[in-house]
C-alpha positions, 0 to 999 in steps of 0.5 A, spaced: 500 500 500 506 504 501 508 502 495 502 504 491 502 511 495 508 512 492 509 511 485 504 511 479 498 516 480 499 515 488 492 511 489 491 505 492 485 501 491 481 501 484 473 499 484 470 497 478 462 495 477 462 488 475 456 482 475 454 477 480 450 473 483 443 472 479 446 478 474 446 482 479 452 489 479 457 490 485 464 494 485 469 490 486 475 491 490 483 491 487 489 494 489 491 500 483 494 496 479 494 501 471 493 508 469 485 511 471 484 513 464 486 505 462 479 504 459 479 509 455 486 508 452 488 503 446 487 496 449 481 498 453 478 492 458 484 488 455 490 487 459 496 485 454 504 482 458 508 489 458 502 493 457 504 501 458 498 503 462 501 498 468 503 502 473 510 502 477 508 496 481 502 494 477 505 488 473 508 485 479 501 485 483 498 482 477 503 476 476 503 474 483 495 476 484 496 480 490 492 485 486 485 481 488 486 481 495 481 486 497 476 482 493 476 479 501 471 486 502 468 484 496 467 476 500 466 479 507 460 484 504 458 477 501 458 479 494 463 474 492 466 467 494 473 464 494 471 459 489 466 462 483 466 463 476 470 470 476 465 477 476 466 480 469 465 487 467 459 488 461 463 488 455 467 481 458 460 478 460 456 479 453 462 475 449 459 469 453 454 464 449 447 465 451 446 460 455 452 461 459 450 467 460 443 464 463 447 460 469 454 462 470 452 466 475 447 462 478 452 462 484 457 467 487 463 469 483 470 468 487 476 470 487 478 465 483 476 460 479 477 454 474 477 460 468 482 463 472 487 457 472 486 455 466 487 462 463 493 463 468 496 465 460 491 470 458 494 476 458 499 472 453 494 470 449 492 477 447 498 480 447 500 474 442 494 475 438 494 479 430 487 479 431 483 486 434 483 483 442 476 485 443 474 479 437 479 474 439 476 475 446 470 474 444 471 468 439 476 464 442 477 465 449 470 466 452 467 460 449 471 455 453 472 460 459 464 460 459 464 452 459 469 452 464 465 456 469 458 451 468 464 445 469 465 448 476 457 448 477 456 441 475 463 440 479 462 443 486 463 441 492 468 441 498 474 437 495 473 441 487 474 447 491 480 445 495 483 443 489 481 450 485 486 454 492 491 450 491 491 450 484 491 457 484 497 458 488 501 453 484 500 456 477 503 463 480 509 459 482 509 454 477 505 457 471 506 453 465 504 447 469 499 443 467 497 440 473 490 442 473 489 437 468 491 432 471 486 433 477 482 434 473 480 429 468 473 430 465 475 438 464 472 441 458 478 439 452 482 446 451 480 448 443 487 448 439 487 455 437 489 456 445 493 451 445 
């Protein structure tokens, strides 16, 4: 917090409407990770490796995921959960397939999530990309991230969720495992093109 104070734009948490539980907006709680004019500048909602609007310490705090810590309020206010499909923005929501969109939210979005694992390398992707990243977001990865989030539905339990908090540390530490395959099986196969 310190830290944040003292470089970039000298502030420290960042709020942002995203969709939760039954569809319903909340402002989520993040640590300042970008620029405060991010949304309006090129890239917009998406996030690429080495992006110019990071701030001094934004990349660190993005890599080691210590920039959703204050999401704990957000789980505290009973917005969120641990585990749950991660709350979106609209224009990251709409991309989804309808009738992902019908239930992805039919329980709380979590700190983190099966799509969050799998899509550790999300930002490499985008930043890899020769398409428009609003276009290759919207039909490459929302569709399996969508999956992904009703495979947690159909899969939830205490053990699932277990799994999920441990994995999440693991991919920080080891992001290129593919550790979450081998647990579990029966995920929804990853497309080609995100291979």
């Amino acid at each position: 917090m310190i830290g944040l104070l003292l470089t970039g734009e000298h502030y420290i948490f960042y709020f942002q409407e995203r969709i939760g539980l039954k569809n319903r907006k909340f402002m989520m709680w993040k640590f300042a990770t970008m620029l405060k004019a991010s949304p309006s500048l090129p890239g917009g909602l998406y996030t690429t490796r080495k992006d110019p609007r990071l701030m001094p310490l934004g990349g660190f705090l993005r890599k080691t995921k210590i920039n959703e810590i204050p999401q704990l309020v957000n789980i505290l206010k009973g917005d969120m959960s641990i585990v749950g499909p991660r709350p979106l923005v609209d224009k990251t929501f709409e991309p989804y397939p309808d009738h992902v969109k019908a239930r992805v939210y039919d329980v709380r979005p979590g700190l983190t999530g099966i799509g969050s694992i799998v899509f550790r390398d999300e930002e490499k992707l985008l930043s890899e990309t020769k398409l428009d990243k609003a276009e290759y977001y919207a039909n490459y990865i929302s569709p399996y991230k969508g999956e992904l989030e009703l495979w947690y539905q159909s899969h939830q339990s205490f053990r699932t969720d277990c799994l999920i908090v441990f994995l999440t540390v693991w991919v920080v530490i080891f992001p290129q495992s593919k550790l979450v395959y081998r647990l579990f099986r029966d995920l929804p196969s990853r497309p080609d093109h995100l291979k």
